[in-house]
C-alpha positions in Angstrom: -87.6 -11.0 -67.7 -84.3 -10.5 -65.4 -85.0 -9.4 -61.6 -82.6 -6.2 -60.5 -81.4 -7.0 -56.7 -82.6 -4.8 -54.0 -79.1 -2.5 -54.1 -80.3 0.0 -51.6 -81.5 -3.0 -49.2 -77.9 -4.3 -49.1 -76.2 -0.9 -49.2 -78.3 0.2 -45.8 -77.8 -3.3 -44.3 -73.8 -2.7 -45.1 -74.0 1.2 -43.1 -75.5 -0.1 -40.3 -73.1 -2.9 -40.0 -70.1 -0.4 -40.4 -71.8 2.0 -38.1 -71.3 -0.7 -35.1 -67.8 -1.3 -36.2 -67.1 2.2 -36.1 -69.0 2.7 -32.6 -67.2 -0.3 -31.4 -63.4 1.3 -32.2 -64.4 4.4 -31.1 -65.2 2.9 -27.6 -61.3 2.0 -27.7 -59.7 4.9 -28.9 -57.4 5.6 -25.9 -53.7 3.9 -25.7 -53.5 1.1 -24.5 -50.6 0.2 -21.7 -47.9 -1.1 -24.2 -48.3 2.3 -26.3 -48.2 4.7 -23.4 -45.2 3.0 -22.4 -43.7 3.2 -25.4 -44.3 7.0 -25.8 -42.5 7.4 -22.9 -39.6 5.5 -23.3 -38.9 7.7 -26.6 -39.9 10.9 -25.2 -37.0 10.3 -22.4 -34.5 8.8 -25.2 -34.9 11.9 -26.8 -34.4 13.9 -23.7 -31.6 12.1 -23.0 -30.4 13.2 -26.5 -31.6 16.7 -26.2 -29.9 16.8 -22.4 -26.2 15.8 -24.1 -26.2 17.9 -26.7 -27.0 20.6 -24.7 -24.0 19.4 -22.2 -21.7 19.5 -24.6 -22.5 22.6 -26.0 -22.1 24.2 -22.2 -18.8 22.1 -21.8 -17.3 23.9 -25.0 -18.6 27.0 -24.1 -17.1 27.0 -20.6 -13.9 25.8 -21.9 -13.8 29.0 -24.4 -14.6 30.8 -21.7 -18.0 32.4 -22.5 -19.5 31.9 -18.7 -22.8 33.5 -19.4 -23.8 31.3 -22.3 -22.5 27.6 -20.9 -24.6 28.4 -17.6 -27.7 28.6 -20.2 -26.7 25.2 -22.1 -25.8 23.8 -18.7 -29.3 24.9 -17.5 -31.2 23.6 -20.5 -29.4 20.2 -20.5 -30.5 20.1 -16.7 -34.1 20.7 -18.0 -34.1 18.0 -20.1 -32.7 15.5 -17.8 -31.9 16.6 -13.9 -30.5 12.8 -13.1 -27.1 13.3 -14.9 -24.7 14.0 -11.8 -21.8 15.5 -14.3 -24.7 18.1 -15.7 -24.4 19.5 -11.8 -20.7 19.5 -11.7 -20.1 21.4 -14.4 -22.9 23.8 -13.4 -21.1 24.6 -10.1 -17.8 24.6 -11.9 -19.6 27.6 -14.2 -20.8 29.6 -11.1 -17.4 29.3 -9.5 -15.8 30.6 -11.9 -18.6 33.7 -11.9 -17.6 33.8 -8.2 -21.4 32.5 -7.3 -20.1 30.3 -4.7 -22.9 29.7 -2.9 -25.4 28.5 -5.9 -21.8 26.4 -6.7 -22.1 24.8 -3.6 -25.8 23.8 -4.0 -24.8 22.3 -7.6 -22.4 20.4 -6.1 -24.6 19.1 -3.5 -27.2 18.0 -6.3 -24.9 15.9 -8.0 -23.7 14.3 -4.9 -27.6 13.3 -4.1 -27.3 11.9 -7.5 -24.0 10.2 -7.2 -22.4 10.0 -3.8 -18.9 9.2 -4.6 -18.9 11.8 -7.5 -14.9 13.0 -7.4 -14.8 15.9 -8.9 -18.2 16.8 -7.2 -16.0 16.3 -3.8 -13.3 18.1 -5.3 -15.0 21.3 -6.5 -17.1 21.5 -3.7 -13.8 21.7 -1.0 -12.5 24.4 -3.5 -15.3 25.9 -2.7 -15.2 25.8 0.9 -11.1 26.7 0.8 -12.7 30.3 -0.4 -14.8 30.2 2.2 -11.8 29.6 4.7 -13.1 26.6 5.7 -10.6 24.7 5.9 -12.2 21.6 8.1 -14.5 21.4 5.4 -12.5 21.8 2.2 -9.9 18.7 3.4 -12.9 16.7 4.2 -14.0 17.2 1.0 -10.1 16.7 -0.6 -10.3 13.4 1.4 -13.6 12.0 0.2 -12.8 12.8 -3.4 -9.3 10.8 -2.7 -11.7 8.2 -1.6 -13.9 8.4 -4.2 -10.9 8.3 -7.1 -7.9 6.6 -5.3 -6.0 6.3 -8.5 -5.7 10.6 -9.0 -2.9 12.4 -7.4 -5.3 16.1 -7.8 -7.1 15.4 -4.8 -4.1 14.9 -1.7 -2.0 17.2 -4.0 -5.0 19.9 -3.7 -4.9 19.0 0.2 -1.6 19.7 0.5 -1.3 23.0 -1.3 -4.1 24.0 0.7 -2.0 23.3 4.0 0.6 25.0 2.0 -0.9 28.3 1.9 -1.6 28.0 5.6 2.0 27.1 6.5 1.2 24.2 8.1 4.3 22.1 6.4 4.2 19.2 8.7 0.7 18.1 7.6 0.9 19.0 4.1 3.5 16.4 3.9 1.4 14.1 5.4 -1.1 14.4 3.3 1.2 13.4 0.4 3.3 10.7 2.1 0.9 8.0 3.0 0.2 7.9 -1.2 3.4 8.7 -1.9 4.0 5.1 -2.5 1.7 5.0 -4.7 1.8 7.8 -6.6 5.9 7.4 -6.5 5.7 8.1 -10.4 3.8 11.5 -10.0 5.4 14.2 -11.4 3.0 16.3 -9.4 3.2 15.1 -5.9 7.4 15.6 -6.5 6.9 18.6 -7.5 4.8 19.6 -4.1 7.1 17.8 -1.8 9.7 20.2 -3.1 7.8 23.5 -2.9 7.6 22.5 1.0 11.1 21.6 1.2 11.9 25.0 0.0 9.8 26.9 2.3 11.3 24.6 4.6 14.5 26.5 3.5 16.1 23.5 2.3 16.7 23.9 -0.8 19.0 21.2 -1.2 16.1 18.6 -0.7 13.6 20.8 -2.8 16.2 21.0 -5.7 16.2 17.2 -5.7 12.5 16.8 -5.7 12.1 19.1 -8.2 14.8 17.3 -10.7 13.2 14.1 -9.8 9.4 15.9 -11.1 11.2 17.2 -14.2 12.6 13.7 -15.0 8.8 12.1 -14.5 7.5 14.9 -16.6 10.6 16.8 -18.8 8.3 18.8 -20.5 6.3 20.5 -17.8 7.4 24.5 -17.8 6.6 24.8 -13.7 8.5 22.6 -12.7 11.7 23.8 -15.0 10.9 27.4 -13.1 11.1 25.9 -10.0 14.5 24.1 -10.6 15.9 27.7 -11.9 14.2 29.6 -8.7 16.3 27.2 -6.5 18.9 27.0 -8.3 19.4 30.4 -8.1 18.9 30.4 -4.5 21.9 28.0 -4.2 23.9 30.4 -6.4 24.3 27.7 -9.2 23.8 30.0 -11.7 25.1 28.3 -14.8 22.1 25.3 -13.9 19.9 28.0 -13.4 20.7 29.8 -16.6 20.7 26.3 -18.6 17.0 25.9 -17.6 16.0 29.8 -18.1 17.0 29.5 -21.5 15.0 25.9 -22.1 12.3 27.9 -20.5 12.2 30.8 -23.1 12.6 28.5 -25.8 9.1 27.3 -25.0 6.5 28.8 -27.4 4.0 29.1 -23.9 7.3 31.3 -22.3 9.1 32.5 -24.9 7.3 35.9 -23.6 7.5 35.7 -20.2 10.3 39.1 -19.1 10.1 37.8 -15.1 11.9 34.6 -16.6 14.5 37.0 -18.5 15.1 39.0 -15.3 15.8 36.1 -13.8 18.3 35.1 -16.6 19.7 38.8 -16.3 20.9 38.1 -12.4 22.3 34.6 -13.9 24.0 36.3 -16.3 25.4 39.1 -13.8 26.2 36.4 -11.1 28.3 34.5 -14.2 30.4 37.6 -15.0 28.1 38.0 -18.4 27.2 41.9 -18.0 26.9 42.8 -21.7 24.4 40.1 -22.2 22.3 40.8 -18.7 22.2 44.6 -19.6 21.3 43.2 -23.3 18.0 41.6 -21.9 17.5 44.6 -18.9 17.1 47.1 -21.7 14.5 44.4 -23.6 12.7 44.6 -20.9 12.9 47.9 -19.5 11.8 49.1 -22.9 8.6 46.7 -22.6 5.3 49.1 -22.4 4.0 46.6 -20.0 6.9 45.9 -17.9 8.6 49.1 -17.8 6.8 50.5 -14.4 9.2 47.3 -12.5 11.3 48.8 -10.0 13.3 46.0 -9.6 14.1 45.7 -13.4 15.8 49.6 -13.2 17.7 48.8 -10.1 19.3 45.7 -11.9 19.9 48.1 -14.9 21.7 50.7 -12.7 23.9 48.4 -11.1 24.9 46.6 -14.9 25.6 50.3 -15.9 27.7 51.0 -12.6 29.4 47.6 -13.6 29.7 48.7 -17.9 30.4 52.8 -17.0 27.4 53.0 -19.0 26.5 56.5 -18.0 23.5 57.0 -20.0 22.1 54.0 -18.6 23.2 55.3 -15.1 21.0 58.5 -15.4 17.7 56.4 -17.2 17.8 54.1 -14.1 18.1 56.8 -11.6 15.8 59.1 -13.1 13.1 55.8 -13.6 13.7 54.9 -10.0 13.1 58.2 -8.3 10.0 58.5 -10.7 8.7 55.0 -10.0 10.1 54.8 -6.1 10.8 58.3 -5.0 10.9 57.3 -0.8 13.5 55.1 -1.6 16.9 55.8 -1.8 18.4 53.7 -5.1 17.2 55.9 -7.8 19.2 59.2 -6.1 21.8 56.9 -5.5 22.6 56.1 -9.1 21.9 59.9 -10.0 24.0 61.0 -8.0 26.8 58.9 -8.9 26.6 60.1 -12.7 26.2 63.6 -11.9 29.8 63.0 -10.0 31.1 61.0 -13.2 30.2 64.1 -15.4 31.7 66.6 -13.0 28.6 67.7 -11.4 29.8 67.8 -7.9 27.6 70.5 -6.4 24.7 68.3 -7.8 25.2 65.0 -6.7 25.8 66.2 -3.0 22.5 67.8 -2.9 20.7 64.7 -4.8 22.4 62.4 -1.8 21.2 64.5 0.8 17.6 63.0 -0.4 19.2 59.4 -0.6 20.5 60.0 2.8 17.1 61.0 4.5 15.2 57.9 2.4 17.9 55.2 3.7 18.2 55.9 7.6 20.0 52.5 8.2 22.4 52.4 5.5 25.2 53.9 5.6 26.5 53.6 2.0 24.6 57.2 0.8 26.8 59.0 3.6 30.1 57.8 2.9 29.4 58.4 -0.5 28.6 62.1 0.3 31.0 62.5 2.3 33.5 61.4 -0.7 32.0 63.7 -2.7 32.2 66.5 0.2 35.9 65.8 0.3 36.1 66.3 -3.4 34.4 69.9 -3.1 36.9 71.0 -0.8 34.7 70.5 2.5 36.6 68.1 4.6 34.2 69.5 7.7 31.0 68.7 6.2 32.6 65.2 4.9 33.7 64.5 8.4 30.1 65.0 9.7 29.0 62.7 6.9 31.6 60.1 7.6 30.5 60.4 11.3 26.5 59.5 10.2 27.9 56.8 8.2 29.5 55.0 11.0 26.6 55.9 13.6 24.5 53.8 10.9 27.2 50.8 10.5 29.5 50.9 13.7 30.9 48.0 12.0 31.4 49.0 8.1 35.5 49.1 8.0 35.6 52.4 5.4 33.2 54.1 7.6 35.4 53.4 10.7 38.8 54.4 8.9 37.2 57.2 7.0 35.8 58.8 10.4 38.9 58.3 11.7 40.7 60.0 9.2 43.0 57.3 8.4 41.6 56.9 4.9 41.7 59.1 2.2 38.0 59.0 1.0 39.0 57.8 -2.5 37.3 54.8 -2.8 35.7 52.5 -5.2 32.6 52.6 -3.4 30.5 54.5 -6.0 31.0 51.5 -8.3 29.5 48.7 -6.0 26.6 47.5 -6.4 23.2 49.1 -4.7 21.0 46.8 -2.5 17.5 47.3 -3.2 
């Protein structure tokens, strides 16, 4: 007869040798060095990952302009990994623009612990210290970003605007001409060479710098106004007109009514009326730009120009709403009331235009014309008499005082000086 082998023998034999297996891993359960290591690594790659998606996300946010929400991104990427120096730049740039200039200025500061010769940290952080009005500081910081980047023309152009602003014309230039060499190409350093040059008052020099920047960058609108504005200056108003209307053709300034006032005074200057009085009305009529005394002024003296009487009265009536211590808007009042007979009228409205303009004596001469017309050669003598004690040396005043002019003039149709 067969023998059955001792199964549970074996089978307790087999537990007790498992048992001391099991007891023996369970003594090494920990990591070992390699593992932990390991762990590590990946949990900072994924940081890192976390930390630039989180960047980027701030970056767009700031760019659409939603403050609020890129300082949280910026905040969170700064969580996940505080040793990126650009996280700390853009941080600061966020707060600037929330005028938190002061937690800017620490951002700023922790990138540059990160990353010394970080530009743009330099950059921002003497922005920072121009709003502070500390100046020193801010040029220092223009300097070391210059340093830090040699081959961008923002930083000694950012110097020199800032020197700008403080009139201090000499050193502005300096600060471009040392790199002017090498930045000879710049459209942007040109283009600051001439805005000194014009505050300079020559505008000879500043309209060459500024056709030398449009040539290095022929699509740049800024510099195009810039040519116009000094062209203007140096009355060559068909160059200036050229570029206005280049200018408006641009989708960016096809809006922009200071740029077609400016093409108005072109216009008036080339003997175009009908057109400038064209794009006065345009822009007088311009809910947001109607309230621009300068615009009505322009609009009165076109009408003076066209014998556009309703015109006349709209600017006058604007001007002594919108300026009414200042004597233009009676002035172009008055004159239409005298057009349309309204003699009685227009002496009283110039009596106000009179008082408003105590060192000019066109509202008294034309008074007393009007005086003269009523039949009051007394009272226009008195006001011919004022008229010269303004302007001892205005010829109609002298000969009208003197009563070797008859006081028919064209002087109600010349143009009225703001």
């Amino acid at each position: 007869m067969q023998k059955t082998r001792p199964i549970a023998t074996h089978s307790t034999a087999a537990l007790v040798c498992l048992a001391g297996v099991l007891t023996a891993a369970g003594c090494q359960s920990g990591h070992g060095a390699h593992t932990t290591k390991f762990k590590e690594e990946a949990e900072a790659r994924m940081n890192g990952v976390k930390a630039a998606t989180s960047f980027d996300m701030a970056q767009q946010q700031f760019l659409a302009g939603d403050l609020e929400k890129s300082l949280q991104s910026v905040d969170q990427s700064i969580a996940f990994n505080g040793t990126v120096a650009r996280s700390h730049v853009l941080r600061g740039r966020v707060l600037v623009e929330m005028g938190r200039l002061e937690g800017a200025l620490a951002s700023f500061d922790a990138a540059l612990a990160i990353e010394d010769k970080n530009a743009d940290a330099h950059y921002y952080k003497g922005i920072v210290f121009e709003r502070f009005s500390k100046f020193d500081d801010a040029m220092q910081s223009y300097q070391q970003a210059a340093a830090a980047d040699p081959s961008n023309p923002q930083y000694p152009i950012a110097a020199a605007e800032m020197l700008i602003d403080q009139g201090r014309f000499d050193e502005a230039e300096a600060a471009l001409t040392p790199t002017h060499s090498t930045f000879q190409h710049n459209a942007g350093v040109r283009q600051t060479l001439g805005h000194i040059a014009s505050l300079r008052g020559d505008h000879q020099a500043a309209v060459r710098y500024f056709a030398e920047a449009s040539l290095l960058a022929p699509g740049d609108p800024s510099i195009l106004e810039d040519q116009a504005r000094v062209l203007l200056t140096l009355d060559r108003h068909g160059e200036a007109d050229a570029l206005l209307r280049r200018l408006l053709a641009i989708e960016e300034c096809k809006d922009r009514r200071d740029l077609e006032h400016l093409r108005a005074r072109a216009l008036l200057s080339l003997d175009q009326p009908v057109q400038a009085r064209e794009l006065l009305v345009k822009i007088a009529s311009d809910p947001a730009h109607n309230a621009d005394a300068a615009v009505w002024n322009d609009l009165g003296n076109v009408s003076l120009m066209l014998k556009d009487g309703y015109r006349l009265r709209e600017a006058g009536q604007r001007l002594m709403a919108l300026t009414p211590d200042r004597a233009e808007g009676y002035l172009f009042l008055a004159i239409w009331q005298r057009d349309s007979g309204k003699l009685d009228a227009a002496a009283k409205t110039l009596e106000r235009a009179v008082a408003f303009a105590p060192n000019d004596a066109t509202p008294a001469l034309l008074r007393g014309m009007i005086l003269a017309d009523l039949g009051r050669p007394d009272d226009a003598h008195a006001s011919f008499a004022e008229a010269l004690r303004r302007d001892p040396t205005n010829p109609q005043a002298q000969r009208l005082a003197a009563g070797t002019m008859q006081p028919t003039t064209g002087l109600a149709d010349a143009p009225i000086e703001p």
